[in-house]
N, C-alpha and C positions, 0 to 999 in steps of 0.2 A: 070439531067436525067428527063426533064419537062414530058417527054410522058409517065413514070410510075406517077400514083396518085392512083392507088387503092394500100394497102398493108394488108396481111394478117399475123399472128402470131401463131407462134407453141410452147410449152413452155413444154421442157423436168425435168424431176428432182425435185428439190427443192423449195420451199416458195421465199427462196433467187432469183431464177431465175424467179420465179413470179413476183416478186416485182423490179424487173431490167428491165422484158420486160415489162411491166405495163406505167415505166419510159420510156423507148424508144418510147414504142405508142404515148405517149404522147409529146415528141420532134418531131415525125411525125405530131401528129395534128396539131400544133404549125406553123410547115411549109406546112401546107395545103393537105397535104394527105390523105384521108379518108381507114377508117380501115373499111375491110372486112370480111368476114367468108372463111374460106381453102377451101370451097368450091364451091364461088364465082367469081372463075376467075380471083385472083387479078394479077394486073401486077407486087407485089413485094411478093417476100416468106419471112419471116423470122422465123429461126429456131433455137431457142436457147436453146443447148442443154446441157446435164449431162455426166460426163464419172466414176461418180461411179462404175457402174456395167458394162460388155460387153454387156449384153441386152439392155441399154442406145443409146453403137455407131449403135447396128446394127436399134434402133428403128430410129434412125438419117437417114440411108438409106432408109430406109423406107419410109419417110416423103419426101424423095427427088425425091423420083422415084413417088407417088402419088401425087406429084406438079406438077410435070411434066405431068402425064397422065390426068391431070384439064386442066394447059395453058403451053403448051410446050416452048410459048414465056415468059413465068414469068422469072423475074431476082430473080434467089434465092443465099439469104445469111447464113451465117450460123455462128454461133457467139456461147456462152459459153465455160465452162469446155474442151468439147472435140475439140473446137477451138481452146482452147491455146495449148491444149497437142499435138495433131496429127492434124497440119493443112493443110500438105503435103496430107494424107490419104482421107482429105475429101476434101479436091481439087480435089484429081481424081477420085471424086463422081462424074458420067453423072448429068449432070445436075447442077452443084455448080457455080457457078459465083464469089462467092467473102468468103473470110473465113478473119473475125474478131476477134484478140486475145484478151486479157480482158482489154490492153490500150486502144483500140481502139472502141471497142463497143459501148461506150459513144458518137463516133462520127460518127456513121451510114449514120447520114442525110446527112453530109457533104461529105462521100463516092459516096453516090446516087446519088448526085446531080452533083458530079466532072466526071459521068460517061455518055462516048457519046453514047456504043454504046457495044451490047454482045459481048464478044470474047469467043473466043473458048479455053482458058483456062483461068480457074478462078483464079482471082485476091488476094493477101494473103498478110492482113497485121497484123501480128505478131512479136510484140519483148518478149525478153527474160523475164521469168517471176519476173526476180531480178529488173526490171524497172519499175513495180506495182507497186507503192509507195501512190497513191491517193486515196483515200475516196470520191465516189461517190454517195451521197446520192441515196436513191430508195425507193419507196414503190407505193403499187399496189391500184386500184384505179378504180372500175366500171363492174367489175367482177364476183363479189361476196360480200357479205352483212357481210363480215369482209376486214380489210386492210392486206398486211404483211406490216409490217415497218421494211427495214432493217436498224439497228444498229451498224452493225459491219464488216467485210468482213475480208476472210485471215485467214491462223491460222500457228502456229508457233510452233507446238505439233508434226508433222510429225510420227505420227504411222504408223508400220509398212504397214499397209494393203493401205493405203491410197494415192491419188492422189491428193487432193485438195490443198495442200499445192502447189505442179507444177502448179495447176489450175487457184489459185488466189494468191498467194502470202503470202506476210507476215499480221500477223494479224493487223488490225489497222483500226481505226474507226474515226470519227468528236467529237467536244466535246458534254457534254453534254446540253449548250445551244443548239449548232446547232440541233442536233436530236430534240429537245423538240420543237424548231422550226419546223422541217418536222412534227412532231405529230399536233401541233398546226395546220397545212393545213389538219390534214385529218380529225379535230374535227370542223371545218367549214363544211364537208360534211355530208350527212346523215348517214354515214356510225357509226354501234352502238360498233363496234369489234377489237379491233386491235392487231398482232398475231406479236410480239418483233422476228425476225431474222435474221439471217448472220449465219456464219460457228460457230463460237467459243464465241456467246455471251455470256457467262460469263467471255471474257478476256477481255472485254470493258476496256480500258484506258492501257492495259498492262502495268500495275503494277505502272502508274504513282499517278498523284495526283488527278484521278478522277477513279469510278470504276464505275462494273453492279449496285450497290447496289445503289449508288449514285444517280445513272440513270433512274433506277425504280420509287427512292423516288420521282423524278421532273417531272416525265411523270405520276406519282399519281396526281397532282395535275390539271391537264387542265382540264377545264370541258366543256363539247361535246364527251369525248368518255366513253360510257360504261363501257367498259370490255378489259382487257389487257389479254395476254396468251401469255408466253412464252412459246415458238418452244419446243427449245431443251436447252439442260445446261450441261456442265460438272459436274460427282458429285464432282467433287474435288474442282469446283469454287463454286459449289451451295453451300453456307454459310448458319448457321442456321439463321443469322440476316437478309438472303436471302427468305430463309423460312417463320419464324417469321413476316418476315413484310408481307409479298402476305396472311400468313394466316390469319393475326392477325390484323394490324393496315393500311393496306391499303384498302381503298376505292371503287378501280377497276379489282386489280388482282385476280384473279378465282383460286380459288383449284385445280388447274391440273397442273402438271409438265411431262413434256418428258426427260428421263434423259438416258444415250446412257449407257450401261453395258459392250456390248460387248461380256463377256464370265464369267462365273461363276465360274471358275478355276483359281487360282492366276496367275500357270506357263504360260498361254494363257496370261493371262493379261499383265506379265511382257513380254511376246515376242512378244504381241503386242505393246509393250511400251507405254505403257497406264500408267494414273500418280496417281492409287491409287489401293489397294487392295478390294477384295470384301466383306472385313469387313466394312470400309468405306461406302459401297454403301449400306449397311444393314442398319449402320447408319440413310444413311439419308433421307431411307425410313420410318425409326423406327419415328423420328423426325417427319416428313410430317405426317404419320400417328396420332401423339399424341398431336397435335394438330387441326387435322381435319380427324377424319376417314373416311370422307366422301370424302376427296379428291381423284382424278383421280393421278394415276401413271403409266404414259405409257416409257416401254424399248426398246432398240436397241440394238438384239443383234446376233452375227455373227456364224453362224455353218459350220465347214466343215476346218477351218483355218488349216495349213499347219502344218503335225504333230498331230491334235486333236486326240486322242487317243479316244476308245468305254469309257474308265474310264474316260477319263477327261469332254471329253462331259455327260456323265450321272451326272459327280458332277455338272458342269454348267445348267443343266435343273432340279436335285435335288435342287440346289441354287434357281433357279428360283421357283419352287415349293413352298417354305418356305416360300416367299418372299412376302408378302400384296401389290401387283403389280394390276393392272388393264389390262393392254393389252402388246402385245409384235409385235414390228415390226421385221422379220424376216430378215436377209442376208443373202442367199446362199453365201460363199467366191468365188470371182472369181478372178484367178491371172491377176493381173494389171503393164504392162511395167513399170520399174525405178524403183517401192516400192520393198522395202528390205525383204519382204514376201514368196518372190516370191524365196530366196534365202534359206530359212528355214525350216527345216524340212522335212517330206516326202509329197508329196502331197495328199492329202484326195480323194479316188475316187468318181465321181461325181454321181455314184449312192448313195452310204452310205451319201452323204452332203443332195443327195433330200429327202432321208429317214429321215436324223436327221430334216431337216426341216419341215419335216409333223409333225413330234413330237412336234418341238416347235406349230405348225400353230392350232394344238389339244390343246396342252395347253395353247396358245393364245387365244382359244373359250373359254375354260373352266372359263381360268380367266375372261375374260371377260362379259360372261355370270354370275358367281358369284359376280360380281359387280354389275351389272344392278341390279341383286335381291336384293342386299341389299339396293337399292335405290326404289324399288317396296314401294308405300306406302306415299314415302316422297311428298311436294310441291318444284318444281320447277319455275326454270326462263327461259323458253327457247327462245331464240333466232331464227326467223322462217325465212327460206329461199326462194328462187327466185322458184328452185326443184318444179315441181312435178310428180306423177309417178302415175298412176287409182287413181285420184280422192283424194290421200295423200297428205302432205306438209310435209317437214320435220325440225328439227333444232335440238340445241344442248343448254342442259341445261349450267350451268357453272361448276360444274363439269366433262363436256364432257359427257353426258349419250346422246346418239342419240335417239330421238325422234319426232313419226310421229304422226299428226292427221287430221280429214279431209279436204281439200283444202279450203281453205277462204282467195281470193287477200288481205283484208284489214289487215292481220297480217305478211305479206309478210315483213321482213327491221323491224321488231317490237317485242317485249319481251311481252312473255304469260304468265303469271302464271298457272301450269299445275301439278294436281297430276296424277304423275307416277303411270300406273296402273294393267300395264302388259306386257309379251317380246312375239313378235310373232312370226314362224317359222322361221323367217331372222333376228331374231336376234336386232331387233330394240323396244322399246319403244310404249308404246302407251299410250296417255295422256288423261288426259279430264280436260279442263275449270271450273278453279273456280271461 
């Protein structure tokens, strides 16, 4: 398809999906294509997207129909999560040309290039997701003044609520040479930040002879990269010798952990089939914290789920309340075709989930805001980004405290020392130079 060479990128969803199309751009530059802005007129769309939530598919339409009213002539394709799952659906998206399911994505260029010429109905190449078997490395690369480095891909947990196991398969990852390899290319770049993800990384090696913990210890050691941050963790992989070492004897891993809850009611937990109780996760916040109470601890966690009860939910936001937590990511439940969710319970009406979520999204300020303060005073290490907004610049200490102060290119990709000094009406940080 030599008469397409501009290509543009849409990136729905997650880190993970960052760091995949980060990958592809770059098998595009490779074969001579230059990457443009979505608003540029390119001659290729691609849009790789998320089917977590339904606001995810319909954001997918959206992006297709605004492709189209750019360069009606674009060839757009459409690849991720909600490519493996419904690729019939977004075929008969006006506008779609070609839908890639997750064996295939990896080999975009070779589709482009095998194509003479637009048809009138879009092209779908999807197999079953039982034929996911490979480990294709990823990480993201010129974007942003951190990396994601995927790790891991796949998960093999299938809670009830969930889709990504249809999405990508079974859990499974390279060893831990080869990653430390991919890390080794991104500690050659300037890049000072690098952010560990996939679906389920703490089942790194599932259960064989290599694990997360293993993995961490070997990517401690390259030197060129700053600072490591793990995404997200199951509490039930997060080990305290997991802990222990990012608090205590490692080098480059930062005090923040993101660790997925979900719900603060056992009977929720167990009918989400979730693989531990919320004594557990008390645990091993208790832990994070007594070794570092300055560490960031940020949750995930789901309201509205099928059957929550006004009782159960008040125990799962009283839980949350208790809890020496940092910030909370919110999920409205939304019912998802195939998961076993969908079969259970009564369904929660969609007012009372948007009301329980305002409640968490209050008490995700609160907590958050009570963190920052107790950080008011300290010196930090911030981390200054590309951003900026009147005359601000912003970054992130290492314990994640966001922090802004005023625009100077030369700390742009570079690490401040900064005492923390006060929160402004939005909630941010403001530092001054010492």
């Amino acid at each position: 398809m030599q008469q397409y060479r501009k290509v543009a990128y849409y990136t729905l969803g997650c880190k993970l999906n960052f760091s995949e199309t980060s990958t592809i751009s770059r098998l595009f530059d490779d074969a001579g294509y230059a990457k443009v802005d979505f608003e540029d007129r390119p001659d290729i769309y691609i849009i790789n997207t998320c089917s977590v939530t339904e606001n995810a598919d319909k954001k997918c339409k959206q992006l297709v129909k605004r492709a189209m009213s750019i360069n009606p002539e674009a060839f757009v394709v459409v690849i991720g999560c909600y490519a493996q799952l419904k690729p019939e659906e977004i075929a008969a998206i006006p506008g779609v040309d070609m839908v890639l399911g997750a064996n295939e994505k990896f080999n975009l260029v070779e589709h482009i290039e095998q194509i003479e010429l637009k048809e009138d109905k879009a092209r779908i190449f999807n197999d079953h997701i039982k034929k996911t078997t490979d480990f294709v490395p990823a990480f993201s690369f010129g974007d942003r003044t951190r990396s994601f480095l995927k790790v891991q891909d796949g998960c093999d947990y299938f809670c009830t609520f969930c889709t990504i196991p249809l999405a990508r398969g079974k859990s499974r990852n390279a060893s831990i040479e080869d990653t430390v390899n991919e890390a080794c290319k991104i500690a050659e770049t300037d890049i000072k930040e690098v952010v560990l993800t996939g679906v389920n990384i703490g089942d790194f090696g599932q259960e064989g002879s290599e694990n997360f913990y293993g993995l961490i210890q070997e990517l401690d050691k390259i030197e060129g990269i700053d600072r490591y941050r793990i995404s997200s963790i199951e509490p039930n992989l997060l080990s305290n010798e997991i802990i222990d070492f990012c608090l205590s004897d490692s080098k480059r891993f930062v005090p923040h952990f993101h660790i997925p809850l979900q719900s603060g009611n056992d009977r929720l937990l167990k009918a989400m089939r979730r693989k531990y109780e919320r004594s557990l996760y008390a645990e091993r916040v208790a832990q994070i914290k007594s070794i570092r109470p300055d560490a960031c601890i940020g949750v995930d966690v789901i309201v509205g789920f099928p059957g929550e009860t006004d009782e159960e939910f008040l125990d799962s936001m009283n839980f949350l309340k208790d809890l020496d937590i940092s910030y909370l990511h919110v999920f409205t439940y939304s019912e998802r075709a195939n998961t076993t969710a969908v079969k259970l319970g009564d369904a929660v009406p969609m007012n009372i989930r948007k009301e329980r979520s305002k409640q968490l999204h209050i008490l995700s300020e609160k907590k958050k805001r009570a963190f920052y303060e107790s950080q008011l005073g300290t010196t930090r290490s911030v981390l200054f980004e590309q951003e900026e907004d009147e005359g601000m610049m912003y970054g992130f200490t290492e314990n994640y405290v966001k922090v802004k102060t005023p625009y100077d290119p030369t700390l742009v990709n570079t690490f401040c020392t900064l005492k923390l000094e006060s929160i402004d009406r939005d909630g941010i940080v403001k530092g001054l130079a010492i």
